[in-house]
C-alpha positions in Angstrom: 0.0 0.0 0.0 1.3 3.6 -0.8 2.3 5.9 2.2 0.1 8.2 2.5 2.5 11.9 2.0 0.0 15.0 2.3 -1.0 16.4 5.6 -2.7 19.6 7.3 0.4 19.3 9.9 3.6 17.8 10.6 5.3 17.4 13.8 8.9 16.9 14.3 9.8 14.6 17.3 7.2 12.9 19.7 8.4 14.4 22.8 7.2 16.6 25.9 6.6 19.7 23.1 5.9 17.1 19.7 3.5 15.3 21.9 1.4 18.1 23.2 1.5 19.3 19.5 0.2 16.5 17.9 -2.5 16.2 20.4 -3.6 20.3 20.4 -3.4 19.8 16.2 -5.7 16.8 16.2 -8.0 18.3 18.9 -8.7 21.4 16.2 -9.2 18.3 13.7 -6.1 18.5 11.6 -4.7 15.9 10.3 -0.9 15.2 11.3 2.0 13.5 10.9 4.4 12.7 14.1 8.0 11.6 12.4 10.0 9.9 15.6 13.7 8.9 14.2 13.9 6.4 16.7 11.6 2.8 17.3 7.9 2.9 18.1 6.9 3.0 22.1 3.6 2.0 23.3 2.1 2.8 26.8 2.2 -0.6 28.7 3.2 -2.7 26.2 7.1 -1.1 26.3 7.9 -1.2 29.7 10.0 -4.2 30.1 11.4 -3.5 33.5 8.6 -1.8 34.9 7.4 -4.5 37.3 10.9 -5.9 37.9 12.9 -6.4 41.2 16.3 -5.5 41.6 17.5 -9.1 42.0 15.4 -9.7 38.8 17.7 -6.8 36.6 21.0 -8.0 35.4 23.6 -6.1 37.8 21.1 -5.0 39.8 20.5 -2.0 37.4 24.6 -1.3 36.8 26.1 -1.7 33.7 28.7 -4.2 32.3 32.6 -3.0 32.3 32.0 -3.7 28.6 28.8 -1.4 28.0 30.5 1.8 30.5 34.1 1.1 28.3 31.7 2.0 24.5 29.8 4.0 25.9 31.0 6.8 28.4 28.8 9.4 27.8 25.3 8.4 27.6 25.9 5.8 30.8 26.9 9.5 32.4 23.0 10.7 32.2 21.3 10.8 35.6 19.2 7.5 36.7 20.5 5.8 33.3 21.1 1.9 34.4 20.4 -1.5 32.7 17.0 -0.8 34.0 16.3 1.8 31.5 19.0 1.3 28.9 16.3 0.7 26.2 15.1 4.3 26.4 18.7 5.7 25.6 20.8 6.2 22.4 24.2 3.8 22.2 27.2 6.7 21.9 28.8 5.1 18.4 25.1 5.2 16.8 24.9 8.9 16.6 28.1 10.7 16.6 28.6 14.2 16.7 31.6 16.5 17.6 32.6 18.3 20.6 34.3 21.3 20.1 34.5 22.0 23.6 33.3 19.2 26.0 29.1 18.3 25.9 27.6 15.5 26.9 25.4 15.5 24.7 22.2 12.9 26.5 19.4 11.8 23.9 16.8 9.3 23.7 15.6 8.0 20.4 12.0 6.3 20.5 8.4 7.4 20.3 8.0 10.0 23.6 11.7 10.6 23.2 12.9 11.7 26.8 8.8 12.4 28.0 10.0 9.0 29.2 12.7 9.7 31.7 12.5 13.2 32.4 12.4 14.6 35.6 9.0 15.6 35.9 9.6 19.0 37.5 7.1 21.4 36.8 7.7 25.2 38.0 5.6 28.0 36.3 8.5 30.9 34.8 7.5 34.3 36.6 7.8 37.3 35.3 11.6 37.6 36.6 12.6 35.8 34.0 10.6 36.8 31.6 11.8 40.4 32.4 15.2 39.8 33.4 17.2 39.8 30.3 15.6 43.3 29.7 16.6 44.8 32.7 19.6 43.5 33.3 21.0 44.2 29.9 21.9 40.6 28.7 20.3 38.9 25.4 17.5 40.4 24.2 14.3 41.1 25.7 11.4 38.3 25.6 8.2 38.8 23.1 6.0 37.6 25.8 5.2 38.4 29.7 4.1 36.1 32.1 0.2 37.1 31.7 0.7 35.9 27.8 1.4 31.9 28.8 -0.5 31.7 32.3 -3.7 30.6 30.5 -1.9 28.0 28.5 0.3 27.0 32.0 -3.7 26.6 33.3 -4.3 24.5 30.2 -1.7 22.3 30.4 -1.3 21.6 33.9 -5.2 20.4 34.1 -4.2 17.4 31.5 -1.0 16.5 32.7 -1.5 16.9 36.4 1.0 18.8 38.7 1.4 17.8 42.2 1.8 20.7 44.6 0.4 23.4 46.8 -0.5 27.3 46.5 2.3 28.9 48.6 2.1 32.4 47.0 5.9 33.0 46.1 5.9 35.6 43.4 9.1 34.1 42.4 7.3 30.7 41.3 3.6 31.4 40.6 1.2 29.1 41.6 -0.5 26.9 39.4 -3.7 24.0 38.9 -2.2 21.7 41.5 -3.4 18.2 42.7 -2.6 17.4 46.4 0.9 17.5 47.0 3.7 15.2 48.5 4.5 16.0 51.8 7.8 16.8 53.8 9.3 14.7 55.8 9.6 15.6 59.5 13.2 17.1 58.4 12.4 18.6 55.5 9.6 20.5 57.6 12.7 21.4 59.8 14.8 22.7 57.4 11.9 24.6 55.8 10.9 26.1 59.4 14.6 27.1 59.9 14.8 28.8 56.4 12.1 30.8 57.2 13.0 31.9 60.9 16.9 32.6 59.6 15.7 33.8 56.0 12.3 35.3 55.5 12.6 36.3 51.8 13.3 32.3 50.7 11.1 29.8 50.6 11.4 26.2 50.7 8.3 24.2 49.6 6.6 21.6 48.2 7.5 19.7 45.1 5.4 20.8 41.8 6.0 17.4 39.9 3.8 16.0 36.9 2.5 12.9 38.9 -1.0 11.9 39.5 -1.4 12.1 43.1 -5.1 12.3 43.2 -6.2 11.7 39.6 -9.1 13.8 38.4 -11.8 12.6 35.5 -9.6 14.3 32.8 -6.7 11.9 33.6 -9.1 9.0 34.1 -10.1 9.6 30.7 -6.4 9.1 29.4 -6.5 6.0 31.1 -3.9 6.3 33.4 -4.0 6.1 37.6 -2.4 7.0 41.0 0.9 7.8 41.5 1.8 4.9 43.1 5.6 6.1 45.0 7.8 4.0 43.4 10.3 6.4 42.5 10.7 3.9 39.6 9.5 6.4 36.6 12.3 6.4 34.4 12.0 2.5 33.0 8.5 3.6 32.2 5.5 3.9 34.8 2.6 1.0 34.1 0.3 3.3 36.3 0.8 6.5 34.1 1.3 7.8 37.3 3.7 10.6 35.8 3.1 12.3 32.8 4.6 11.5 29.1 3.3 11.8 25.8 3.2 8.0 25.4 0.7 7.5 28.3 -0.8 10.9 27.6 -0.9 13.0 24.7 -0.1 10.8 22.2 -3.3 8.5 22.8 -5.4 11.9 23.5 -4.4 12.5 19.6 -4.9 9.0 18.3 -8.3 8.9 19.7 -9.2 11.6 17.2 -8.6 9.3 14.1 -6.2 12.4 13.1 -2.8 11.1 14.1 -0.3 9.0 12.0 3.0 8.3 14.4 5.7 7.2 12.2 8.3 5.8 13.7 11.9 5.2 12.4 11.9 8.7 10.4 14.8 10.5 10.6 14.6 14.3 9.4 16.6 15.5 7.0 15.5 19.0 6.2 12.6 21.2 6.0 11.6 21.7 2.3 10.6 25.1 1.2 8.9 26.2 -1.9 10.1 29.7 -2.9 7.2 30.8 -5.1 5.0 30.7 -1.9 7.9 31.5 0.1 6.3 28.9 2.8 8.1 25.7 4.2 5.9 22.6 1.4 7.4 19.4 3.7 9.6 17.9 5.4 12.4 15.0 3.7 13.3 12.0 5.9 15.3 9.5 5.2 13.9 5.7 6.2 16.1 4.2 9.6 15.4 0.7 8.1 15.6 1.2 4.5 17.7 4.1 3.8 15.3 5.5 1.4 14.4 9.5 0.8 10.9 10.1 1.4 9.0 13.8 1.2 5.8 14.2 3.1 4.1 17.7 2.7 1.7 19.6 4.9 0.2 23.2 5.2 2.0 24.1 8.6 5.1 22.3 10.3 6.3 21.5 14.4 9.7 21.1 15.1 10.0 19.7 18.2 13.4 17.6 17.6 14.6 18.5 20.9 16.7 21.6 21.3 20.2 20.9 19.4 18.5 18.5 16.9 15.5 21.4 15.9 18.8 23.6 15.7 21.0 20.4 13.6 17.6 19.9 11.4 17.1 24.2 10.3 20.6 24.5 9.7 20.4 21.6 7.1 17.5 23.0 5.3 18.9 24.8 2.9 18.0 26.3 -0.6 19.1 29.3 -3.1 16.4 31.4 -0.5 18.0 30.2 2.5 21.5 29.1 1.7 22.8 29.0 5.5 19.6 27.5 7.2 16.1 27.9 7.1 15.0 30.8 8.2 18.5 32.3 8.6 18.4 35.8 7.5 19.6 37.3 10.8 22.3 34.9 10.8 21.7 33.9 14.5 20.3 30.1 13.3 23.1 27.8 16.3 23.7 30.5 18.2 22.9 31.6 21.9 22.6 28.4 23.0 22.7 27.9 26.7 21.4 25.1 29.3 21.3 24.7 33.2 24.4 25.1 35.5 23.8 21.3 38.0 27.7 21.5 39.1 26.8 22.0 42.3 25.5 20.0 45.2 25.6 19.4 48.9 25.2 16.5 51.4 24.6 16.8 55.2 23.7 14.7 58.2 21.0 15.8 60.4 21.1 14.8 64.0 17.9 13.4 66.1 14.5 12.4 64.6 15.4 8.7 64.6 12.1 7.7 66.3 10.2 9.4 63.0 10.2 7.9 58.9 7.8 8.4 56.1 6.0 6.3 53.2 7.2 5.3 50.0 9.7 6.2 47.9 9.0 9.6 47.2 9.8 10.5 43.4 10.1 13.9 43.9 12.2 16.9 45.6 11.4 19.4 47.7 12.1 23.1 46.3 13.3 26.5 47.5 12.5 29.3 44.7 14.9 31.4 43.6 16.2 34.4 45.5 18.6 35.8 44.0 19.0 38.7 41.3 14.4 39.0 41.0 13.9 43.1 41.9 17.2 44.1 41.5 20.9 42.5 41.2 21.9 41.6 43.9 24.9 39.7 43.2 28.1 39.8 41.6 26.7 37.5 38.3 23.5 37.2 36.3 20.6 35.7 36.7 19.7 32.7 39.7 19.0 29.1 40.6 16.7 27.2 42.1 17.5 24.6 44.8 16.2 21.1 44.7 16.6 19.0 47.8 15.3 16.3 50.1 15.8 14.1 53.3 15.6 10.3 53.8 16.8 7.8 56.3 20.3 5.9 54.9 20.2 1.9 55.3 21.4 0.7 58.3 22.6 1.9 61.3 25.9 3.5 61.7 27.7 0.1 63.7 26.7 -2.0 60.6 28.7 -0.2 58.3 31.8 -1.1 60.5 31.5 -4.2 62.0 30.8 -5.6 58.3 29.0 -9.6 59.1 27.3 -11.7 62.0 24.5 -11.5 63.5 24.6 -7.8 65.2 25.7 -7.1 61.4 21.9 -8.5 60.5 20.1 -7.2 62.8 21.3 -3.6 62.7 21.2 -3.7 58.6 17.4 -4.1 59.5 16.9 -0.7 61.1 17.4 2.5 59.4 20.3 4.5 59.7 20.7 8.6 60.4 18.8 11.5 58.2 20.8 12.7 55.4 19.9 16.0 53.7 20.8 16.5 50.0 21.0 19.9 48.1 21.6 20.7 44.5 21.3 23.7 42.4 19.7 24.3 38.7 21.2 27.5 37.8 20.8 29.8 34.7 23.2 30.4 32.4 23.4 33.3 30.1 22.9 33.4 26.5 26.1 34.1 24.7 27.1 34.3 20.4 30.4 32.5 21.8 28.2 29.5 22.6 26.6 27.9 19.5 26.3 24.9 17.6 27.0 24.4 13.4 27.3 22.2 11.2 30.2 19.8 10.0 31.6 20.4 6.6 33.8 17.1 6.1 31.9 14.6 8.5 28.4 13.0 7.8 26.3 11.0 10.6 25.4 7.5 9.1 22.3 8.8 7.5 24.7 10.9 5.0 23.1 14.2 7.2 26.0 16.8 8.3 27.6 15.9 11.9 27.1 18.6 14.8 29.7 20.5 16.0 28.9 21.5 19.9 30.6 24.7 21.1 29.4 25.5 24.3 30.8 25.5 27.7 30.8 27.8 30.9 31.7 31.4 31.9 32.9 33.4 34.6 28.9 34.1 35.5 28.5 30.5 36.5 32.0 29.9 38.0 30.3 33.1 40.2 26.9 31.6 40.6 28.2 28.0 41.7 30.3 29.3 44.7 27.6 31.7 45.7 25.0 28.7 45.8 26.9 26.2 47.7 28.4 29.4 50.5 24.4 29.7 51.0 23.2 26.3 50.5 26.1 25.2 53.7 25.0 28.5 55.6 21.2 27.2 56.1 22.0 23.9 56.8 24.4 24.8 59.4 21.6 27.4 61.1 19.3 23.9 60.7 21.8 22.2 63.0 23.3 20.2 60.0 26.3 18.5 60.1 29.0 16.6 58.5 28.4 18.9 55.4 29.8 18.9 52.3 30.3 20.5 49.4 30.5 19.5 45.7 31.2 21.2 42.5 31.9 18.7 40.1 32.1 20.8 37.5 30.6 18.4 34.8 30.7 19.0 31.4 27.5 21.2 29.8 24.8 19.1 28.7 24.7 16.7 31.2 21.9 18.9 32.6 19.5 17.4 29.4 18.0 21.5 29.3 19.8 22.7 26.1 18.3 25.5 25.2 18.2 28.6 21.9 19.6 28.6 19.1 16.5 29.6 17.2 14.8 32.6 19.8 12.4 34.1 19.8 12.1 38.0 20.3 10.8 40.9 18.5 13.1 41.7 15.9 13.9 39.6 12.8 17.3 40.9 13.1 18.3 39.9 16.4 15.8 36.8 16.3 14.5 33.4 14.7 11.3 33.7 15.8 8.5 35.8 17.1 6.0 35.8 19.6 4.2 32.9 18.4 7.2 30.4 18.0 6.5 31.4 14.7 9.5 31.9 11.8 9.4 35.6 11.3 10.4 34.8 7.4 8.7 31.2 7.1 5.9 32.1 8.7 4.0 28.1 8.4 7.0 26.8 10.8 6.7 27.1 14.0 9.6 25.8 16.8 8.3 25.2 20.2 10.7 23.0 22.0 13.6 24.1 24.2 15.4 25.6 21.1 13.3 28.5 20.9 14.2 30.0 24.2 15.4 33.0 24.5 16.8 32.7 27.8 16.8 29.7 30.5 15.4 31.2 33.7 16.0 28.8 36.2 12.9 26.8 36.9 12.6 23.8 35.1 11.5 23.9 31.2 9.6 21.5 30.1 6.1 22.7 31.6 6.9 26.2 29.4 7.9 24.4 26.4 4.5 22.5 26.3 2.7 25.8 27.3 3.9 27.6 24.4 3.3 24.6 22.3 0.0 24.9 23.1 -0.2 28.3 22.8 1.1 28.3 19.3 -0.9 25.7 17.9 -3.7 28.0 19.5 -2.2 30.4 17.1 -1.5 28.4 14.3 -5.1 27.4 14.4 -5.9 30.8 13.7 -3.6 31.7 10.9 -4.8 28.7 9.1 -8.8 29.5 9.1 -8.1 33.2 8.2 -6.1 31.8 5.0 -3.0 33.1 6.5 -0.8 30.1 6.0 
């Protein structure tokens, strides 16, 4: 039978942002294409660990000597283990080049890394919508916060956030299901903060997990958060959100969506007598061949340095450097989160107190630094992520070693620990940018990347001024046995690459505008982490599928008036 190749809508990638636009394209009844270059995923089906003890797991989750020796970089990526493996790339299958150092963490199937993501879900205020404005670094956003808080409303009611309404202007509140709650020393710490430190807040964890599931969520079909803490091989309760338990289906449902699987984008094909992007090329995983598929408005949503790999490649007598690319900015400002630093402390007393489950989530304090004014010696701020638990066994088992006392004590649990690490922002720079390779082809026959990013004075700044304040409240919490980490890891580890197609107001300094719209291809839109003109320092993803949303809204639009 012939592949059908005509649609209303493509979407590149079946992500966080491809999944929520495929499902806000199908919901206005267009038909659309989601092109995944890695295997197909189903909800369920594709879990193979899911249910799985440790003891069942070969090396208990670790990898082979063999598997770390091939493949240093992706076993680097936080919670990957043989557990999981499956939802990661293998390094030699997809090279690229590091200029300067970036790991470089991808994962290549239908709901991409929707699958083993963190989950953290922290509305942007206007700080960092403003910041780059009035601090003079960048160039100012095209939106304010009062532009995307309908679509944050609209997406946390399908996705579910857990949290609670604590009123920080520095993380507005959102649509929250009941949250997790501290432990008895989290609640310490957070009572100490606010005695020592009234202007910081440390609260409750805004996570996409199903805590009390509402009729909306029923209706995706997926339950309870059950407190596994086991979400990254894939959660069989669709406790936590992804686009493979969520969106994805939502769209299916329709009888609108085609997901094909095993497409890897070549380029965006653009048709210069309507001066409008006509389709997308793709070349087959499985059978190497070059096939076109055409539709009236087009997603990319490759994930941040692929969206920026995929526009650079699309070339043409019009666009000879990229698509798009008049202002010459296409690979350029790209930026991610600052995670070098980190903290670990013992907290005496409470040993007669625990807590349930395994809680997948981590407390938060909101950012306070550099919000009215700047009040630091760098740009921009962090947010702090942390938590407390019990460690197994008590202290005399980890010394006398075996025996019965050994058993016995190995049975209890041992003292609170407290653990602290920072997400910080990093600022947009022309220095920092990705291109592509002019000798060196992937094994598709599509350009290599070349990375070119890596850190500045303002986060060597940032870093030390997190952990002095980080050890400073846990010492007036009566901490101790605190330490202090920078492990200054390579960029990318993070997994929130951002820019290197903006947005802002001005086609010269910008790719696109206040729609995640190409301000000279005006039927592509770019709505995943790529199109950020700054990081901020809350967590992305929740944005990224707010402005999807928002531009779909938009797109919607453009395509009844006869715009596009």
């Amino acid at each position: 039978m012939k592949e059908e190749a005509t649609f209303d809508a493509i979407v590149v990638g079946s992500g966080i942002s491809g999944g929520w636009a495929a499902k806000e394209l199908c919901d206005k009844g267009l038909k659309t294409l989601v092109l995944e270059r890695g295997r197909s995923v189903e909800h369920l089906k594709d879990y193979p660990t899911a249910h799985l003890h440790p003891w069942q797991i070969p090396h208990r989750g670790r990898m082979s000597k063999a598997f770390l020796e091939e493949n240093p970089l992706i076993s680097k990526a936080a919670g990957f283990g043989s557990d999981n493996a499956h939802f990661f790339i293998r390094d030699q299958d997809h090279p690229y080049i590091q200029e300067k150092p970036f790991d470089w963490i991808r994962g290549y199937q239908v709901g991409g890394k929707s699958l083993t993501w963190g989950r953290a879900c922290q509305r942007w205020s206007d700080f960092e919508f403003t910041a780059p404005q009035r601090f003079g670094y960048g160039i100012d956003w095209p939106i304010r916060y009062k532009d995307i808080a309908p679509w944050y409303t609209h997406v946390e009611n399908f996705i579910g956030v857990c949290g609670n309404a604590d009123g920080i202007e520095a993380m507005p509140d959102g649509e929250f299901l009941p949250p997790f709650q501290l432990n008895c020393v989290e609640a310490a710490l957070q009572q100490s903060i606010k005695k020592n430190y009234p202007n910081r807040h440390l609260v409750q964890a805004r996570w996409a997990h199903l805590t009390k599931p509402k009729e909306i969520h029923r209706q995706q079909g997926r339950g309870q958060c059950q407190a596994r803490n086991l979400c990254m091989r894939g959660c069989p309760f669709g406790g936590y959100f992804s686009s493979v338990s969520s969106t994805l289906p939502w769209a299916q449902k329709t009888g609108k969506l085609t997901i094909r699987p095993h497409s890897v984008v070549h380029s965006i094909l653009y048709d210069s007598q309507t001066q409008k992007a006509s389709g997308v090329r793709i070349i087959d995983a499985e059978t190497r061949q070059t096939i076109d598929f055409s539709a009236r408005i087009i997603f990319v949503n490759a994930s941040a340095l692929n969206s920026n790999l995929i526009l650079l490649n699309s070339r043409s007598s019009r666009f000879p450097n990229g698509l798009g690319n008049d202002s010459g900015l296409l690979g350029k400002y790209v930026a991610f989160h600052n995670y070098r630093a980190s903290l670990h402390a013992e907290m005496p007393g409470f040993t007669d107190r625990y807590y349930f489950g395994r809680n997948p989530t981590d407390a938060i304090i909101a950012n306070y630094r550099n919000l009215h004014t700047q009040d630091t010696d760098y740009l921009g701020g962090f947010t702090t992520f942390l938590g407390a638990y019990r460690s197994k066994g008590k202290l005399e088992a980890q010394s006398s070693g075996f025996g019965a006392e050994f058993k016995r004590a190995m049975t209890e649990p041992g003292p609170w620990q407290i653990y602290m690490y920072m997400q910080g922002e990093t600022i947009p720079k022309a220095s920092n940018h990705v291109r592509l390779s002019s000798d060196q082809t992937d094994p598709w026959g599509i350009p290599r990347l070349i990375t070119s990013v890596g850190y500045d004075e303002n986060d060597e700044k940032m870093t030390q001024d997190f952990l002095r304040e980080s050890e400073a409240m846990l010492e007036k919490a009566g901490c101790t046995n605190i330490e202090t980490h920078d492990n200054k890891q390579a960029p990318g580890l993070d997994i929130h690459e951002m820019g290197g197609v903006r947005m802002g107001r001005d086609p010269k300094t910008s790719v696109l505008n206040a729609h995640n719209q190409m301000h000279t291809v005006p039927n592509v839109f770019v709505t995943d982490g790529a199109c950020m003109t700054s990081t901020g320092n809350q967590s992305p993803s929740l944005l990224y599928m707010a402005l999807t949303a928002r531009a779909v809204h938009h797109a919607a639009q453009e395509l009844k008036a006869g715009h596009l």
